[in-house]
C-alpha positions as CSV (number, residue, x, y, z in Angstrom):
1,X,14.2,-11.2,4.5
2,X,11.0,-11.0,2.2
3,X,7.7,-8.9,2.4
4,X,4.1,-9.5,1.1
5,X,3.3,-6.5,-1.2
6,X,0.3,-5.3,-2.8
7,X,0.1,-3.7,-6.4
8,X,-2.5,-4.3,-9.0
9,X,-5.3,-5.9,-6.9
10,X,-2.8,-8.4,-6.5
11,X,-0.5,-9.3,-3.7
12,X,3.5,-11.1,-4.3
13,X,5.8,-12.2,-2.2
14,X,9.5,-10.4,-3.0
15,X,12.8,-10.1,-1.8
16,X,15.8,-8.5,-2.2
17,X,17.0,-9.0,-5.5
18,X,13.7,-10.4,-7.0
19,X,12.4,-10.1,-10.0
20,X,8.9,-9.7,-10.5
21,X,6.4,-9.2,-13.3
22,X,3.1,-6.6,-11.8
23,X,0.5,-5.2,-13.5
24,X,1.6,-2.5,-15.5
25,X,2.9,0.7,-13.5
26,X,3.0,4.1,-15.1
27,X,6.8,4.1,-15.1
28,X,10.0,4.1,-17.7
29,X,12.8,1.9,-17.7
30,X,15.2,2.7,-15.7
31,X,12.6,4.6,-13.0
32,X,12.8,4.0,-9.4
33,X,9.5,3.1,-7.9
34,X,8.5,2.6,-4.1
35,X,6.0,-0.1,-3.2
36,X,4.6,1.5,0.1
37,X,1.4,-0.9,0.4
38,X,3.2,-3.4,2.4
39,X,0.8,-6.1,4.1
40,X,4.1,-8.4,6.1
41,X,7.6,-8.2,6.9
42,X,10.0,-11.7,7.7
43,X,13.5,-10.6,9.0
44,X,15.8,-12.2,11.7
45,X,13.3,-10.5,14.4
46,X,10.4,-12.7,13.1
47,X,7.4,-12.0,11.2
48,X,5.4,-8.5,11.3
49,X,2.2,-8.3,10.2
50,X,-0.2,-5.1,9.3
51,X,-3.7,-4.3,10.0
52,X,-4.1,-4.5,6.6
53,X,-0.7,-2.3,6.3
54,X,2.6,-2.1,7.8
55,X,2.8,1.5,8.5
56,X,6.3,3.4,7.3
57,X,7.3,0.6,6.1
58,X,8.2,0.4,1.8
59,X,9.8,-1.4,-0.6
60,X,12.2,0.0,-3.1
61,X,12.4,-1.6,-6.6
62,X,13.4,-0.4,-10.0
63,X,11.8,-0.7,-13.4
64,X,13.6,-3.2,-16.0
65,X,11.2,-3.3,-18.5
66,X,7.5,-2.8,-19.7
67,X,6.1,-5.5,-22.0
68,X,3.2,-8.0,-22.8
69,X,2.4,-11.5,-21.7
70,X,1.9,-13.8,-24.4
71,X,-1.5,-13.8,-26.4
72,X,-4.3,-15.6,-24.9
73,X,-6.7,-17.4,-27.4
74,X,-10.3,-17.9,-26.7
75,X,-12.7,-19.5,-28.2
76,X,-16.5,-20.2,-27.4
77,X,-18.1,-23.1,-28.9
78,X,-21.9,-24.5,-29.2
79,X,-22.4,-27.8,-30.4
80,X,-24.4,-29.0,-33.3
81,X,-25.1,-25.0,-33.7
82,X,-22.5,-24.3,-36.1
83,X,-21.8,-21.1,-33.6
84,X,-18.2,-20.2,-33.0
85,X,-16.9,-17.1,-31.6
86,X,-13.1,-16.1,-31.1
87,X,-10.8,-13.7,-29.9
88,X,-7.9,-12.9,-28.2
89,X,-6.0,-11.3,-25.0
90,X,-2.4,-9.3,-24.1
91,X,-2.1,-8.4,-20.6
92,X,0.6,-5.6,-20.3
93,X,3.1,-5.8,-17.5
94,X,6.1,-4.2,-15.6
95,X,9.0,-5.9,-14.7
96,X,11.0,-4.9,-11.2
97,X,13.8,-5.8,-9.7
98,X,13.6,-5.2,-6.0
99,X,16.2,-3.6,-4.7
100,X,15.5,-2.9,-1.0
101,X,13.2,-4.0,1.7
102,X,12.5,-1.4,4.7
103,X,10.5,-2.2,7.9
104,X,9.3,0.5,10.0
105,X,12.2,2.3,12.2
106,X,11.1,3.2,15.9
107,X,9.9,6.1,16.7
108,X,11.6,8.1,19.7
109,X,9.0,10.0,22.1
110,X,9.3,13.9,21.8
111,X,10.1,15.2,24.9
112,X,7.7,18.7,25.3
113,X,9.3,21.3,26.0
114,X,7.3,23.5,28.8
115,X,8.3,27.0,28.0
116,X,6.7,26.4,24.4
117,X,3.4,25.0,25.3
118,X,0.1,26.9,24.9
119,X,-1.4,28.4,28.2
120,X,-4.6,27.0,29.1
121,X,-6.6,29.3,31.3
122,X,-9.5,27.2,33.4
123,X,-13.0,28.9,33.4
124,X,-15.6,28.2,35.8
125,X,-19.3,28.0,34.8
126,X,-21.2,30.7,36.3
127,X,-23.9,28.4,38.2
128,X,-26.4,31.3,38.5
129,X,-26.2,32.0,35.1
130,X,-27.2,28.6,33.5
131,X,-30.1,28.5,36.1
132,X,-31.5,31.4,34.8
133,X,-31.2,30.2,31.4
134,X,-33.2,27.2,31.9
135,X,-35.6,29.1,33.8
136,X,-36.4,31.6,31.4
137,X,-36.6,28.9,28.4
């Protein structure tokens, strides 16, 4: 079983058991965090897809770490104008380990149950009435 989730702007396949690196999530070590924006489901029934989002359904992960990827140089360069320009780039991260994948559970009807429902009296429009209305406008 995996899912296609979305977190970050960014979408990952995961399942159980993964781990994954996401943008960084405001979360401790240690904190349990649900993934609810869930855009497909593969189990043994087949594949289940949302419209953009499965709805109910979630996946459960927990937090291993926060941290930074490695430095990223860069470096823009001109020729022959002696022009050189540097700097550099740390993207921070949170690491999960997915612990559960849950598709949507079907819902049972509610059966009504007719000694609690509202009482609905039907009016009649007074044809005379309108008639007059229009009349006099």
């Amino acid at each position: 079983m995996y899912a296609i989730i979305k977190t970050g702007g960014k979408q990952y396949t995961v399942a159980e058991g993964d781990k994954v690196r996401v943008e960084a999530l405001a979360a401790e070590a240690g904190d349990k965090v649900d993934l609810v924006e869930v855009l497909a489901i593969k189990d043994d029934s087949g594949l289940k897809v949302g419209t953009p989002l499965i709805d109910g359904a979630v996946v459960k992960a927990t937090v291993i770490e926060n941290g930074r990827h490695p430095k990223v140089r860069i470096f823009k360069f001109r020729r022959r104008k002696h022009s050189m320009k540097g700097g550099s780039h740390r993207q921070d991260y949170t690491e999960l380990h997915i612990d559960s994948i849950h598709a949507t559970a079907p819902v049972e009807p509610v059966k009504a149950d007719p000694e609690n429902l509202p009482v609905v009296e039907e009016t009649t429009p007074n044809v005379e009435e309108a008639t007059t209305n229009e009349q006099q406008q």
